[in-house]
C-alpha positions as CSV (number, residue, x, y, z in Angstrom):
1,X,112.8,87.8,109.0
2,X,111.6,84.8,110.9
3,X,109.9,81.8,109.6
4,X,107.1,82.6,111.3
5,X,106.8,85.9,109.1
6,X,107.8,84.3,105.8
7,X,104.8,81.5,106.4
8,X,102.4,84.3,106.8
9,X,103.8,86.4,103.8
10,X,103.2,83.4,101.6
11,X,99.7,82.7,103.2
12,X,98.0,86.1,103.0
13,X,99.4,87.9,100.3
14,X,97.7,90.7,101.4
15,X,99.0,94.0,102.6
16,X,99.0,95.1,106.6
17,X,99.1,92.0,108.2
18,X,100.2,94.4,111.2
19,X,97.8,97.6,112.0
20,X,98.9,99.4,114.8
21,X,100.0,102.5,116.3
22,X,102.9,104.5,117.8
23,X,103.1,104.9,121.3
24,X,105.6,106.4,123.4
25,X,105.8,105.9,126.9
26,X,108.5,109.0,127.2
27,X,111.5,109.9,125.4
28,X,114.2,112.3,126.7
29,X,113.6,114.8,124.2
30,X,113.2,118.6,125.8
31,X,109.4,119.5,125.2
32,X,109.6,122.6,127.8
33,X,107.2,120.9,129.8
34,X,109.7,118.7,131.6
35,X,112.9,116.5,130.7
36,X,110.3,113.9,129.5
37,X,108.0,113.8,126.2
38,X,105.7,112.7,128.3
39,X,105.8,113.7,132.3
40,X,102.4,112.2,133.4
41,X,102.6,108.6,133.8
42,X,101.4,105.7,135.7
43,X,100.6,101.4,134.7
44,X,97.2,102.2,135.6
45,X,96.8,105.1,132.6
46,X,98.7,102.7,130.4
47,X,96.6,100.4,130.6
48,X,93.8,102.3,129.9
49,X,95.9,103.7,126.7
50,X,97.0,100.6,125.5
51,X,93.4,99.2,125.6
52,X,92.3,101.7,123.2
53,X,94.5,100.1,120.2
54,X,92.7,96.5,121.1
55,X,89.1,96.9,122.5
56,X,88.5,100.4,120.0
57,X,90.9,101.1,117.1
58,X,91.1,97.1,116.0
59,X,94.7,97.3,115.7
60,X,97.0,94.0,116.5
61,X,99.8,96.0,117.0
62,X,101.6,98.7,118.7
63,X,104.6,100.5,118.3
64,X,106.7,101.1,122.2
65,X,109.1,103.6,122.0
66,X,111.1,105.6,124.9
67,X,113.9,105.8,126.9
68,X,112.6,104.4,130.2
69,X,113.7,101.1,130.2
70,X,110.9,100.1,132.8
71,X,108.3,101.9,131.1
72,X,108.9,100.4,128.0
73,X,109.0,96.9,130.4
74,X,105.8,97.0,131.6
75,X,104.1,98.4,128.3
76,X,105.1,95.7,126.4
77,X,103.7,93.3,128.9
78,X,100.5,94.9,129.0
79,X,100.5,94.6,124.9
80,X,101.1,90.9,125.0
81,X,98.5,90.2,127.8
82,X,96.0,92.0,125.0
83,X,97.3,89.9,122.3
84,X,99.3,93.1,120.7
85,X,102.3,92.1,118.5
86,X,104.9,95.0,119.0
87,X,107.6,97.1,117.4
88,X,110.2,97.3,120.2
89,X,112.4,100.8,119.6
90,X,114.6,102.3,122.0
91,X,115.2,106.3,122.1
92,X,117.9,107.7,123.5
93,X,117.6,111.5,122.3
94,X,121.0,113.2,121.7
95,X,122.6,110.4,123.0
96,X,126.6,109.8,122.3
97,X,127.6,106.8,119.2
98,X,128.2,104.4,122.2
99,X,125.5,105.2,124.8
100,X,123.0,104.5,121.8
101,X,124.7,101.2,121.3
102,X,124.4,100.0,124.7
103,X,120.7,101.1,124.7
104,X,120.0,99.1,121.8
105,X,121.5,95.8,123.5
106,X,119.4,96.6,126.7
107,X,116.1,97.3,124.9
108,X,117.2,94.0,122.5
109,X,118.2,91.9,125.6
110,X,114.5,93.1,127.1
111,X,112.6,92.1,123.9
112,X,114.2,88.8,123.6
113,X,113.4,87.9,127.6
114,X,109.6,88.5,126.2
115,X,110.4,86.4,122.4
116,X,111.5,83.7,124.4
117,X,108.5,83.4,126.2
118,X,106.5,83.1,123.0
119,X,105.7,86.9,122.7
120,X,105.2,88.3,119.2
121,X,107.6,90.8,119.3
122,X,110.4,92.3,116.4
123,X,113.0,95.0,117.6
124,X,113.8,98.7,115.9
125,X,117.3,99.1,116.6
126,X,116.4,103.2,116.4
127,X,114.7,105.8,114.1
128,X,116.0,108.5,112.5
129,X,119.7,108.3,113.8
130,X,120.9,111.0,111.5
131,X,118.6,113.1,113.7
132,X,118.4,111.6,116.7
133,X,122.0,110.3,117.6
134,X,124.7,112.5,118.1
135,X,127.7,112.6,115.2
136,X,126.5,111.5,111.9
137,X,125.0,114.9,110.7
138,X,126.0,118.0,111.8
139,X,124.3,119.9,114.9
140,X,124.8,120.1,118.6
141,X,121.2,119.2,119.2
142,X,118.3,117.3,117.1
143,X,116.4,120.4,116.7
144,X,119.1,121.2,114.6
145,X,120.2,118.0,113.1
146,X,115.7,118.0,111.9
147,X,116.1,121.5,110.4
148,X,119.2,120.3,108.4
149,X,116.8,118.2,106.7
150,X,114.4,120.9,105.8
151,X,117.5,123.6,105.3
152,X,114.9,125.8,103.1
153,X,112.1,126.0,105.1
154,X,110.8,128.5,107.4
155,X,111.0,127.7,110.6
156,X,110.1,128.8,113.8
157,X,111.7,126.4,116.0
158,X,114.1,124.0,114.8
159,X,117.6,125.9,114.0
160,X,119.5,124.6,110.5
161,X,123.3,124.6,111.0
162,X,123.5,123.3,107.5
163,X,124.5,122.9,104.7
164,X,125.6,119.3,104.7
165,X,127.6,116.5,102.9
166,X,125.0,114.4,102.1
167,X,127.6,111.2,101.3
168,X,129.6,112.0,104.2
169,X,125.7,111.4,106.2
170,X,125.2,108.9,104.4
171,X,128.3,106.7,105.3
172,X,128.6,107.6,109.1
173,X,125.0,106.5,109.2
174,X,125.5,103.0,107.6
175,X,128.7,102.9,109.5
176,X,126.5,103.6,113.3
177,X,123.6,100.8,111.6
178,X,126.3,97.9,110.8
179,X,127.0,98.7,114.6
180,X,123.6,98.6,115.7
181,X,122.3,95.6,113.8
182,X,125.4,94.0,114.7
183,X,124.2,94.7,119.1
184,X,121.2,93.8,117.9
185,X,121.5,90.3,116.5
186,X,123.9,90.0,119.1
187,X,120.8,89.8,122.0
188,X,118.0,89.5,120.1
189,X,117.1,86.3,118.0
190,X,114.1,87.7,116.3
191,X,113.5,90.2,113.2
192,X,115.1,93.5,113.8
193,X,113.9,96.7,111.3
194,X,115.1,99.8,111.2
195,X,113.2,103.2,110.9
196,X,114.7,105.3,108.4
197,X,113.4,109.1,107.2
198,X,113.2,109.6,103.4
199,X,116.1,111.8,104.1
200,X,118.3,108.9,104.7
201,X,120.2,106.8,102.1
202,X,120.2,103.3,104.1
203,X,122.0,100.3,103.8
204,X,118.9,97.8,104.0
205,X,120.6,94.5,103.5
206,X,121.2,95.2,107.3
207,X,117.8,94.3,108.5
208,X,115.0,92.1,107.7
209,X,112.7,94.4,107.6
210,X,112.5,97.9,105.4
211,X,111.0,100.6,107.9
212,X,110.1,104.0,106.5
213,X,108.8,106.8,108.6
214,X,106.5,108.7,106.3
215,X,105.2,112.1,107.2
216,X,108.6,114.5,106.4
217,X,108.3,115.5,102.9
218,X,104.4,115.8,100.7
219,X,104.5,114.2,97.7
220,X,103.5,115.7,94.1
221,X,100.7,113.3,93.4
222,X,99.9,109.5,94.7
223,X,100.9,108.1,91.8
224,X,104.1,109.7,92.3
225,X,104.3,108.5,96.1
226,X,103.2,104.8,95.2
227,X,106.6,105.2,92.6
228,X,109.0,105.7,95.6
229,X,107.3,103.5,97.8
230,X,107.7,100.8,95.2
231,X,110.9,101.5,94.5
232,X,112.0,99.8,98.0
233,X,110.9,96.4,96.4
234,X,113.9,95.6,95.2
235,X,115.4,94.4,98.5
236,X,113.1,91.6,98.5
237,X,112.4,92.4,102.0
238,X,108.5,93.0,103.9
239,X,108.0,97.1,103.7
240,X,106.9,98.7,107.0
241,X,105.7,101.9,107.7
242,X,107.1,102.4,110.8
243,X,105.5,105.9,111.5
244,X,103.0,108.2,109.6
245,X,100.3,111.0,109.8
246,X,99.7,114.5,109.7
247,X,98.0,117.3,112.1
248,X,94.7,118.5,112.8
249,X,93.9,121.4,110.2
250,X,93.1,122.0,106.9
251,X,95.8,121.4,104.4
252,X,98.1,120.3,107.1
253,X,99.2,117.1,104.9
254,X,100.8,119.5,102.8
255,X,103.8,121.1,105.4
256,X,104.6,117.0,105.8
257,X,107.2,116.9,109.4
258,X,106.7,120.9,109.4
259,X,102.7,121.0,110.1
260,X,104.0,121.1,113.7
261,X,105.5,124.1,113.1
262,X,102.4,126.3,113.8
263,X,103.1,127.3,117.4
264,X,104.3,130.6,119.3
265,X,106.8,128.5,121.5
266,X,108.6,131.5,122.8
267,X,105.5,132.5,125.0
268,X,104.5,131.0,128.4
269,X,101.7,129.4,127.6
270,X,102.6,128.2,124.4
271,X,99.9,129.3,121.4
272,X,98.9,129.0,118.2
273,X,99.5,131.2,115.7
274,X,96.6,132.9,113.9
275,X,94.9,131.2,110.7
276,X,95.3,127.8,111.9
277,X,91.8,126.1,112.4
278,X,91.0,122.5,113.7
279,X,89.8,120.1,111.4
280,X,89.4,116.5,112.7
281,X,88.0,115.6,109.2
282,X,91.3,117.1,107.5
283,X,93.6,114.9,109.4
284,X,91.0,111.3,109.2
285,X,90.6,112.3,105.5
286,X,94.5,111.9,105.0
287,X,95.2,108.3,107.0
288,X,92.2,106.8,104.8
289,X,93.7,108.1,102.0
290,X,97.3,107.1,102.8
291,X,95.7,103.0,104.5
292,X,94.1,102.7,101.0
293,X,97.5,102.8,99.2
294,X,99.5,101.2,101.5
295,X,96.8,98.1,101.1
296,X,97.0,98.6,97.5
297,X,100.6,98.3,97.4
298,X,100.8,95.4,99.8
299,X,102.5,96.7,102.4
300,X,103.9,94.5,105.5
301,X,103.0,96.6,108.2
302,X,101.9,100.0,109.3
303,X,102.0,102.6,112.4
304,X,99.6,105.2,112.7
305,X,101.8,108.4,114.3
306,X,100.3,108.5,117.2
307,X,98.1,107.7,120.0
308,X,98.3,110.2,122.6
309,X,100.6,113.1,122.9
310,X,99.9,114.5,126.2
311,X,102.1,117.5,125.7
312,X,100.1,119.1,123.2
313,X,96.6,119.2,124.7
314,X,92.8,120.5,123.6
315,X,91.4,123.5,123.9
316,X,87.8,125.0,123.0
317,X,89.7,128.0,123.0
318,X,91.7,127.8,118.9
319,X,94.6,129.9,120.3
320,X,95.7,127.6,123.3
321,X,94.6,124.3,121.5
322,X,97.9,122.5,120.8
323,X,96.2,119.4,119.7
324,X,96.1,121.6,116.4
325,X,99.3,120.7,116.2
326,X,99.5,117.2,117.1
327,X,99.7,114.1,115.1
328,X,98.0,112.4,117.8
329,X,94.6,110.3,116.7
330,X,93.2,111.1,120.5
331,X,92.6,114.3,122.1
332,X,94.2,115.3,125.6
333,X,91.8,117.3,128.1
334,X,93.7,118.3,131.2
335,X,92.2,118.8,134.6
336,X,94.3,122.0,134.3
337,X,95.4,122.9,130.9
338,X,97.7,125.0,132.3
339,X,99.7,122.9,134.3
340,X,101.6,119.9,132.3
341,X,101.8,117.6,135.1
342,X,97.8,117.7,135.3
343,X,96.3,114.8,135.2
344,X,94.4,114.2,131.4
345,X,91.8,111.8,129.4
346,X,92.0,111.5,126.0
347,X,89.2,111.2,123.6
348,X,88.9,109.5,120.1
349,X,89.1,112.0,117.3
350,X,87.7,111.4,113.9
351,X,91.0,110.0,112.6
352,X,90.7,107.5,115.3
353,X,87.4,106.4,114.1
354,X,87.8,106.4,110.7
355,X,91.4,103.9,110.7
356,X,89.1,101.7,113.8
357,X,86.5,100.9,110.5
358,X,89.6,100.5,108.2
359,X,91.6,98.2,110.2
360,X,88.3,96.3,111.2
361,X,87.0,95.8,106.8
362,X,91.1,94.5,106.5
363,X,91.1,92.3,109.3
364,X,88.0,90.6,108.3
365,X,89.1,90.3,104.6
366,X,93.0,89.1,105.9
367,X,90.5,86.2,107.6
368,X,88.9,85.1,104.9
369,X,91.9,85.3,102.3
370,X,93.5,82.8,105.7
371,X,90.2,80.9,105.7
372,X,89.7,80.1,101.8
């Protein structure tokens, strides 16, 4: 943690001193709409995206994640100019112990060319590894790796090769992290975090900064949630939530990770099963209710998952509307629905509306707690 951060933990007091979002600007995960999560792309529509979190949804933060190192270059300038702070995390889907490694120190030596320059700017060396990087738990690819996590579910599209040694996970994971904090420090000089799933037992005196990504399991009460959440107090460390949501239908909150899982993906086009209904209110009704605790409990920093997910766009029609299915506070309208190198807009939904009047009543109270 820098000094910087310490000065302001001690000042405020308060929880989210960051309010942001998750944005990726394309990861090398198969979506079967191209070898991108996101295939459509230009500065110019980045701009416009990124302008969204600062001129509308009165965040002060953002969240850059991908695998395209230029991408990722140019929207974190576009951030800074708008006075964003950012979460700098590389993805590198799939990818083999050392490939990931080498990633990390080029994302890390790109963050710190920014830092230097006075940027305010902290670097993820990953999320999820157990998951997303290749030999820690078992499965070929991290459709499997995700359904080992979820070994009793039913599921439509990722594929369990479970079970699993949950120790044996647990060290090769905190074996891969020392490696990655270690590239890490080694190129960048500010605070690094770490994005870990609830599924992962981490080794948190590794980073300054505790990183939880929040939507794979529902929890039995809030009472019960605030308990776990809690619990991470006693590394004395800032608590992030790195990545949370839900969908966009009733009771999605309570599939957590698996509300996804609603989709006829073996068809061309894709569509949604039957009994699934949009509900905007649903999905602004849960971040609310999940920003109130997280103020409550005075947490560092949070990430709403996510701002736009072109792949999964709206429909008027329910069975082709994918957005049903997204986590994505923004709606995608193609030109072309059909065709997912169409050129899109997106649209605030009610989620995005409702955290825009949250973050705006916290920054104003974070001012005056400053001010007095």
């Amino acid at each position: 943690m820098t000094n910087e951060d310490r000065a302001l933990l001690a000042k405020n007091g308060s929880g989210l001193h960051y309010r942001g979002v998750a944005y990726d600007v394309g990861s090398n995960h198969q979506t079967g709409q191209g070898s991108l999560s996101r295939m459509v792309w230009s500065e110019e529509l980045m701009r416009s995206e990124l302008d969204l979190v600062a001129d509308q949804l009165n965040g002060n933060s953002v969240t850059i994640y991908g695998t395209e190192l230029d991408r990722l270059e140019a929207g974190i300038a576009h951030a800074i100019d708008r006075g964003l702070h950012v979460w700098l995390q590389p993805r590198l889907m799939d990818g083999a112990q050392q490939d990931v490694l080498d990633f990390i120190g080029e994302v890390g030596r790109l963050g710190e060319s920014f830092r230097k320059r006075g940027a305010d700017i902290h670097l993820s060396i990953g999320c999820t590894h157990s998951i997303q990087t290749a030999g820690i738990m078992p499965g070929e690819f991290y459709h499997n790796r995700m359904g080992n996590a979820f070994p009793d579910a039913n599921h439509h599209f990722l594929k369990p090769v479970g079970p699993i040694d949950h120790d044996d996970v647990a060290r090769k994971l905190n074996a891969f992290l020392t490696k990655a904090a270690a590239v890490g420090r080694s190129v960048f000089k500010g605070g690094i975090t770490y994005s870990g799933g609830p599924f992962e037992d981490v080794d948190w005196s590794l980073v300054d900064y505790i990183g939880l990504v929040e939507y794979y399991y529902p929890h039995p009460s809030r009472e019960a949630y605030a308990e776990e959440l809690k619990s991470y107090r006693q590394w004395g460390k800032p608590i992030v939530i790195s990545e949370y949501g839900t969908y966009t239908y009733k009771d999605c909150h309570t599939k957590g990770l698996l509300g996804f899982d609603i989709v006829d993906r073996t068809v061309e086009p894709p569509t949604v099963f039957p009994g699934f209904t949009r509900d905007e209110q649903a999905q602004a009704d849960f971040h609310l209710d999940s920003l109130r605790l997280f103020d409550e409990l005075g947490i560092y920093s949070v990430a709403v998952t996510e701002l736009v997910h072109p792949t999964h766009p709206h429909s008027d029609d329910q069975k082709y509307d994918l957005d049903t299915a997204s986590m994505s506070i923004t709606k995608s309208i193609r030109d072309d629905y059909f065709d997912y190198l169409s050129t899109y807009r997106v649209e605030p939904k009610e989620s995005f509306r409702a955290i825009a009047r949250y973050y705006e009543a916290v920054a104003e109270r974070n001012r005056g707690q400053a001010a007095a």
